[in-house]
C-alpha positions in Angstrom: -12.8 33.7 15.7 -9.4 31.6 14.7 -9.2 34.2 12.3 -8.7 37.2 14.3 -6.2 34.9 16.5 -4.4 34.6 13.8 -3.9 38.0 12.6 -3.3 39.0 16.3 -0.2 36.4 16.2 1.2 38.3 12.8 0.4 41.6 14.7 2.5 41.0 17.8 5.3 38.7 15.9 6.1 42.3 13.3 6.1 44.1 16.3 8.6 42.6 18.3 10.3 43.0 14.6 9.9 39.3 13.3 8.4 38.8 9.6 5.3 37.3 10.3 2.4 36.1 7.2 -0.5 33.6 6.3 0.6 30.8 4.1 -0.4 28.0 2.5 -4.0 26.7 2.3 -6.0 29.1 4.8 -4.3 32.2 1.8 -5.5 29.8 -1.1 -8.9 30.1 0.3 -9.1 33.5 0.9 -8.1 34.1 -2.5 -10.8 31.7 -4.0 -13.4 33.4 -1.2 -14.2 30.0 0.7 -13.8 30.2 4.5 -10.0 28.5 5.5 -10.8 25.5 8.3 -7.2 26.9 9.8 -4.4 29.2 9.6 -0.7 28.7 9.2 1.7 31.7 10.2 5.2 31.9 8.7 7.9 33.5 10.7 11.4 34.4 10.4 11.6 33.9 14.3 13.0 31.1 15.7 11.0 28.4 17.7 12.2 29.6 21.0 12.1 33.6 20.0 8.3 32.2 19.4 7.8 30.8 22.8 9.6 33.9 24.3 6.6 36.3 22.7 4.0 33.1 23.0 4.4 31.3 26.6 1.8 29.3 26.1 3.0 28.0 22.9 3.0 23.8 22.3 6.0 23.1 20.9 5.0 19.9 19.4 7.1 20.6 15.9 9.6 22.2 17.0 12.3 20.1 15.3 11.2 21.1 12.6 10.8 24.5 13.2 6.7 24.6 14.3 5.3 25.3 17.3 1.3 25.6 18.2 -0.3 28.7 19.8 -3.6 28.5 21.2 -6.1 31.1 20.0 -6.9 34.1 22.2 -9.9 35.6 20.6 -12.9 36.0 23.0 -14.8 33.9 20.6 -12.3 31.0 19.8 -12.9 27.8 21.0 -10.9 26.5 23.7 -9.4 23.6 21.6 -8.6 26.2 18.4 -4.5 26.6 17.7 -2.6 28.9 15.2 0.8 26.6 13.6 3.5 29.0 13.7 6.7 27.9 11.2 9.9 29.0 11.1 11.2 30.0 7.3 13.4 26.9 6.6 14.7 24.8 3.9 15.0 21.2 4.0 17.8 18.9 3.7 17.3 15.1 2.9 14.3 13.3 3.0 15.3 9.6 2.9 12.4 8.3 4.6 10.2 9.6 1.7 8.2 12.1 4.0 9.8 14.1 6.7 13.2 16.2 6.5 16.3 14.8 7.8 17.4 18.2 8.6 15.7 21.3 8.7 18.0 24.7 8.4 16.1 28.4 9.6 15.8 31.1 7.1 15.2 34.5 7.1 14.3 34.6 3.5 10.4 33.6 2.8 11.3 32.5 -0.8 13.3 30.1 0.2 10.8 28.8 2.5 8.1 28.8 -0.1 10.3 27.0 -2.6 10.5 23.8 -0.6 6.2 23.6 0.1 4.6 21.0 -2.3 2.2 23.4 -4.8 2.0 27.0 -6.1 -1.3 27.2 -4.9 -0.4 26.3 -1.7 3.3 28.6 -1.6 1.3 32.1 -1.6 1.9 34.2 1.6 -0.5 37.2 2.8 0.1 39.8 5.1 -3.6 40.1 6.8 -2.4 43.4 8.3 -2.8 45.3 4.5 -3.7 42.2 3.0 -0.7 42.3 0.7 -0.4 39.0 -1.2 3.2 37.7 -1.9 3.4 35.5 -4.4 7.0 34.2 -5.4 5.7 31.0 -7.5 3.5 32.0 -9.7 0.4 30.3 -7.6 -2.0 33.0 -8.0 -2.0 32.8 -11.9 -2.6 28.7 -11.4 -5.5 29.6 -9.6 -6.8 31.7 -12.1 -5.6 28.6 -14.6 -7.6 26.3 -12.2 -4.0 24.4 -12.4 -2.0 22.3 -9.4 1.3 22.5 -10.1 4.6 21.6 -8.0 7.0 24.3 -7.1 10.2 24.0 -8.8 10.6 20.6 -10.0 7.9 18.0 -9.6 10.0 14.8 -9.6 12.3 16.5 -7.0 9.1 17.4 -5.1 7.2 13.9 -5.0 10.5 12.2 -4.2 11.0 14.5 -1.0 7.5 13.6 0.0 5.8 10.8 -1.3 2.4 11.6 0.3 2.2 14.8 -2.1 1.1 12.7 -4.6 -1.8 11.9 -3.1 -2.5 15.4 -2.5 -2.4 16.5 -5.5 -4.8 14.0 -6.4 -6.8 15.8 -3.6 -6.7 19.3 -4.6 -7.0 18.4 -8.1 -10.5 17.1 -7.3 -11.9 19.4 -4.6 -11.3 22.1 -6.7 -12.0 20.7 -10.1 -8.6 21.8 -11.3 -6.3 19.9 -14.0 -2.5 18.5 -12.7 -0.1 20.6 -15.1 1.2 18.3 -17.6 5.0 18.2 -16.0 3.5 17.6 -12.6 1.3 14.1 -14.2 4.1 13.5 -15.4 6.3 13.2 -12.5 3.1 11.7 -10.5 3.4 8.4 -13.1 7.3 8.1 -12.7 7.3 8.2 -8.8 4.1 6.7 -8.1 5.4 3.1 -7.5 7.7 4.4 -4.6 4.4 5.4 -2.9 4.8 2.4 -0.6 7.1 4.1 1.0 4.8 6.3 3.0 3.2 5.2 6.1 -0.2 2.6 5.6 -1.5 5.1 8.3 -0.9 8.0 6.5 -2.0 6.5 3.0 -5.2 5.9 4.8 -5.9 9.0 5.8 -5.2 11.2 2.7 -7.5 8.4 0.7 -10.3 8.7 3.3 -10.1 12.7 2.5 -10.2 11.9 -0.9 -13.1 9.8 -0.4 -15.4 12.1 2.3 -14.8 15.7 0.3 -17.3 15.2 -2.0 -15.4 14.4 -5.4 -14.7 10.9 -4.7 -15.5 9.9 -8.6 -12.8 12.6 -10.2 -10.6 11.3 -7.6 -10.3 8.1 -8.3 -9.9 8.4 -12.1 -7.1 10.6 -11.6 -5.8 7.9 -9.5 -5.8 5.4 -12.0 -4.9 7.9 -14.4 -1.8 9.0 -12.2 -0.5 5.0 -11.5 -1.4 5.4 -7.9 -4.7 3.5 -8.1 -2.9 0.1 -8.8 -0.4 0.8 -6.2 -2.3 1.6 -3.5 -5.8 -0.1 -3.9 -5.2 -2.1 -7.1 -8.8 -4.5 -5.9 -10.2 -1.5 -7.3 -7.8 -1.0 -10.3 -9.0 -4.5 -10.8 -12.5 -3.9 -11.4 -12.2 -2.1 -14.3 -13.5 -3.9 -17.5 -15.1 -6.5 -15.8 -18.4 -6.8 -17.4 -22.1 -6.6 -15.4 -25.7 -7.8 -16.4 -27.0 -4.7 -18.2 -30.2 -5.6 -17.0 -29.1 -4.9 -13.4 -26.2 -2.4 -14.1 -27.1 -0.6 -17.3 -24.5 2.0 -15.8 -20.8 -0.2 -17.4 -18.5 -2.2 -15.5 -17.3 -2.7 -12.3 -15.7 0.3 -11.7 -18.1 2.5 -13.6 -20.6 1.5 -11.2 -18.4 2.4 -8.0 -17.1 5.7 -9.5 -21.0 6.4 -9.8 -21.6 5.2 -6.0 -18.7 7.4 -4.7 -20.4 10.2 -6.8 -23.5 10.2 -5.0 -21.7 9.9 -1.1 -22.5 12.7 1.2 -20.0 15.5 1.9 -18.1 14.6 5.0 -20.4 11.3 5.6 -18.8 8.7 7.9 -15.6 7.5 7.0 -16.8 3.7 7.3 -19.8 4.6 5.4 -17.3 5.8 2.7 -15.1 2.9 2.0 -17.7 0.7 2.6 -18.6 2.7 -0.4 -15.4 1.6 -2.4 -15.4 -1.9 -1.5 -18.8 -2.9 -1.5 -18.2 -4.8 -4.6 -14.4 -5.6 -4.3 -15.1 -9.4 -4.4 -17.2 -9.0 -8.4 -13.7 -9.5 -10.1 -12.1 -12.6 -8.6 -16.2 -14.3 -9.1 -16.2 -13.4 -12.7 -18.2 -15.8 -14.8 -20.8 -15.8 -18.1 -23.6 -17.7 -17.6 -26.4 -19.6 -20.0 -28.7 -16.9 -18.4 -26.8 -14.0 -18.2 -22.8 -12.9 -16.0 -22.7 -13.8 -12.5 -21.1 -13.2 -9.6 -21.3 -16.1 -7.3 -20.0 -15.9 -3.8 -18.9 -12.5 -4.3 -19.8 -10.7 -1.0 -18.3 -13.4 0.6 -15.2 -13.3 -0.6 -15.9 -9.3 -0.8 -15.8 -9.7 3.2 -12.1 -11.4 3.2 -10.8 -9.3 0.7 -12.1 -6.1 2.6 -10.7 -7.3 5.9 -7.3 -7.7 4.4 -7.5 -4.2 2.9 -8.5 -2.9 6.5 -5.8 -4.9 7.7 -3.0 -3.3 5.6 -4.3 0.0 5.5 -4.3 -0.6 9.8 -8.3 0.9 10.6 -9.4 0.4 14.1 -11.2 -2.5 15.3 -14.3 -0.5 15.4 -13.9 0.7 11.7 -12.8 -2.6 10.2 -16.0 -4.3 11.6 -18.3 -1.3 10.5 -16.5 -1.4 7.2 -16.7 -5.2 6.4 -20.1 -5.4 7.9 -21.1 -3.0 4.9 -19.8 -4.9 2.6 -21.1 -8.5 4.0 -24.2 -6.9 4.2 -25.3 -4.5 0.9 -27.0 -7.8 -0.9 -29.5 -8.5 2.0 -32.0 -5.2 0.8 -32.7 -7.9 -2.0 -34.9 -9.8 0.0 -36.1 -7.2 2.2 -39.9 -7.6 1.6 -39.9 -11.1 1.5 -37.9 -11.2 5.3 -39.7 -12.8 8.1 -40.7 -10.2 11.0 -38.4 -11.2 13.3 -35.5 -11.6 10.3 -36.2 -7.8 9.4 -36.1 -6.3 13.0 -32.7 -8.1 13.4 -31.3 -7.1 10.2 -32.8 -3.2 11.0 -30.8 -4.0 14.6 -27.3 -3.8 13.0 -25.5 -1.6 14.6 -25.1 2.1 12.6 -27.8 0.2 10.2 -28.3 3.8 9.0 -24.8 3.6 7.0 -26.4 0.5 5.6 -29.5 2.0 4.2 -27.6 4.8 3.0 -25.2 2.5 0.9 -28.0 0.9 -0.5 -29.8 3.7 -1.7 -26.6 4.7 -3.5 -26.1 1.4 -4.6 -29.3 1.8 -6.1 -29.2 5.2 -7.8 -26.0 4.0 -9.2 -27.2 1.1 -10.9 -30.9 0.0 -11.7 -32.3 2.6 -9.9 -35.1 0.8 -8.2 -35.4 1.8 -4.8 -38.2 0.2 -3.3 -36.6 -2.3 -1.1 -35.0 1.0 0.4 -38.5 2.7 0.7 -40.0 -0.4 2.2 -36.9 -0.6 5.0 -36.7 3.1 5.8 -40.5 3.1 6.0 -40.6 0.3 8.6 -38.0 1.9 10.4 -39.8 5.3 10.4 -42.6 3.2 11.6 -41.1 1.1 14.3 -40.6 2.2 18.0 -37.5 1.0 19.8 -39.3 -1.0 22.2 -40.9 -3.2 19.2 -37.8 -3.8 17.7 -35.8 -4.3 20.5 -38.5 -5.7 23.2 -37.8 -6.7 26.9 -36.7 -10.9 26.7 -39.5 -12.0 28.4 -37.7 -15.3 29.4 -34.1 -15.3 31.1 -31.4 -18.2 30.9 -32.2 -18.7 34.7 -35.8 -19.2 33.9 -35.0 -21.8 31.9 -33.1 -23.6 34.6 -35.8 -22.9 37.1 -37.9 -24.6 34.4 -35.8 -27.7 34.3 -33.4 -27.5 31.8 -29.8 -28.0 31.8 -27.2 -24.8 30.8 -25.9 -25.3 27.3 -26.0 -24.3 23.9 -29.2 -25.4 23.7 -29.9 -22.0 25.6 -28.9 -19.7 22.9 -31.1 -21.5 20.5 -34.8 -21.4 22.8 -34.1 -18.2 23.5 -33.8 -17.2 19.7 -37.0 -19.0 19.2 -38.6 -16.8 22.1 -37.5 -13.8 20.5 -38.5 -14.8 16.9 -42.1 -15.0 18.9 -42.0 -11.6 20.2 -40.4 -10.1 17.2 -43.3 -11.7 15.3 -46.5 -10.5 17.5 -47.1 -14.2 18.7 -45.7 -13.6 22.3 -46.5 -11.0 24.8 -46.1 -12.4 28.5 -44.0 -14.7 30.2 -46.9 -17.3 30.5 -47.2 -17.3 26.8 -43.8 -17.7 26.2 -42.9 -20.5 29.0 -46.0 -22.4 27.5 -44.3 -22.4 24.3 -41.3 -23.0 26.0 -42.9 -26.3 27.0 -44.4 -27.3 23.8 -41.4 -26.7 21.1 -38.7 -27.6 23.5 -39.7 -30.7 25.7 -37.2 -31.3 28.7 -37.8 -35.1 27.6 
């Protein structure tokens, strides 16, 4: 287990005569009895005295006073590493997020005072289990509280990320942001640009795949971060829907209630495919005779959610997933009224399962009606691979050994083939080079 890794690192660090404890999150959790996905050691040993007791230490962080040891327990994976800190304090931060400087300690107050939140600054020793608690995080865990150490302003300007992150906590643990620490949040928040797009990303998917992604996002737009770093989805709020179809309230009422209902740790495409899905209603706005519309609003949905992949810089791979989503949540609509061949394609979309998934969410979180979604997950349940995806049973050079010249032209009879197939009206080559010959004349 990492655990017992970890607590062997403490062991042998106080024996060669180092201070050695848990901190941060992995103590947190311990506290609130939830298992720690890691451990962080804190050390008044240097990076090198570290290495010295540690050979086969990593030292990835070592400018700022980290290193990485790998675990040693019999039952650790392979791949498992403990981060072992040096006490510090910090000096500077003028690119909003890492230290300029970093100066060792030997006092573990000091290094406490410059961590981000109380329930975070708590050390243990897992030796007697003493907890040492120099910032009053234990009470704000009883008080269900995220608080900054020392002063918030001073803390979100060091780091502008932490902002975010106390977003985070705030939801996963259903806790409240201490009033001085909202307050601080509001007054920096416009200086969170300053933070890395990548990085922004990343904390935001967290926020969106832990499993409070509606608390979340109201504290975001209660906090001023919302608008800076996703105002599309500020945008949304107060724009009216057809309370026939969206009895649920507004634009964003609607998403909050979709990001309610995604899946703990469910795909990260699948999640802000989640958030964007309706990103276009906004700017396509209008009253009706008959009741509000949205015309054209997945399409320009699709070009507003490729610029927001573009500044928040996803992959290829999760841009395409993620606009795909959002070009594609409407089309359950007309589901049972789909031709054969129309459905099997649409069922063919690659990771189609995050698509049916959105759309039941979709669903739940509006009307409630889900039998398109019964009707498609049924005919998936019921369809073998083979019938969806059957063997062409005519090839490009078949239709040159037929007589017929290369050209766009292919891509179109060879469509028309597969439409037959997909359809149950062709089942051999003979059948389909007859109907070759019938629908597509050489002359």
């Amino acid at each position: 287990m990492l655990k017992d890794s970890a607590i062997s690192i403490v062991r042998n660090l106080q024996e060669a005569g180092y201070q050695a404890y848990f901190v941060g999150g992995c103590v947190r959790d311990m506290i609130l009895d939830r298992e720690p996905a890691d451990y962080d050691v804190a050390t008044d040993a240097t990076p090198d005295e570290v290495m010295r007791i540690f050979p086969e230490t990593y030292a990835v962080g070592a400018k700022f006073g980290v290193v990485l040891v790998p675990a040693s327990s019999p039952n650790a994976n392979e791949n498992e590493v403990v981060e072992v800190a040096t006490f510090r304090s910090d000096i500077g931060y003028s690119d909003g997020r890492h230290p300029d400087q970093v100066r060792y300690s030997k006092d573990p107050r000091e290094d406490i005072e410059r961590r981000d939140f109380t329930i975070n600054g708590l050390l243990m020793n897992p030796i007697n289990q003493e907890v040492i608690d120099f910032v009053g995080g234990r009470k704000d865990l009883e008080f269900r509280t995220i608080r900054a150490i020392g002063e918030p302003e001073r803390r979100f300007t060091e780091d502008k990320l932490r902002m975010l992150r106390a977003v985070r906590f705030a939801a996963r643990f259903d806790y409240r942001i201490a009033p001085e620490t909202m307050v601080a949040i509001r007054e920096v928040a416009p200086q969170i640009h300053q933070v890395s797009r990548e990085r922004m990303r990343d904390e935001l998917t967290k926020i969106l795949i832990e499993g409070h992604g509606r608390s979340a996002f109201l504290l975001l737009d209660q906090t001023g971060l919302l608008r800076e770093v996703l105002p599309e989805i500020s945008a949304m709020k107060a724009v009216e829907q057809p309370p026939q179809f969206h009895p649920e309230g507004d634009v964003f009422a609607h998403t909050l209630l979709l990001l309610d209902k995604l899946p703990r740790n469910c795909p990260a495409t699948l999640a802000w495919g989640a958030l964007l899905h309706d990103v276009g209603k906004p700017a396509t706005f209008r009253i009706a005779p008959d009741r509000i519309r949205f015309d054209g609003h997945v399409d320009v949905g699709v070009k507003m959610a490729e610029e927001i992949c573009r500044r928040l810089r996803f992959s290829n791979d999760d841009a395409r997933q993620i606009v795909a989503l959002v070009g594609n949540h409407m089309r359950f609509a007309q589901a049972l009224q789909m031709k054969e061949s129309t459905l099997k394609r649409f069922m063919r979309m690659p990771r189609f399962e995050e698509h049916l998934e959105l759309h039941r969410m979709d669903c739940q979180a509006s009307h409630g009606d889900l039998t398109s979604f019964d009707f498609v997950r049924e005919k998936m349940a019921a369809m073998p691979a083979e019938v969806m995806r059957p063997a062409p049973l005519v090839s490009g050079d078949d239709l040159i050994d037929a007589g017929y010249s290369p050209g766009p032209r292919f891509k179109e009879i060879l469509a028309a083939i597969e439409d037959g197939q997909l359809e149950g009206r062709l089942h051999s080559r003979d059948q389909a080079m007859q109907f070759l010959r019938q629908r597509f004349p050489t002359t």
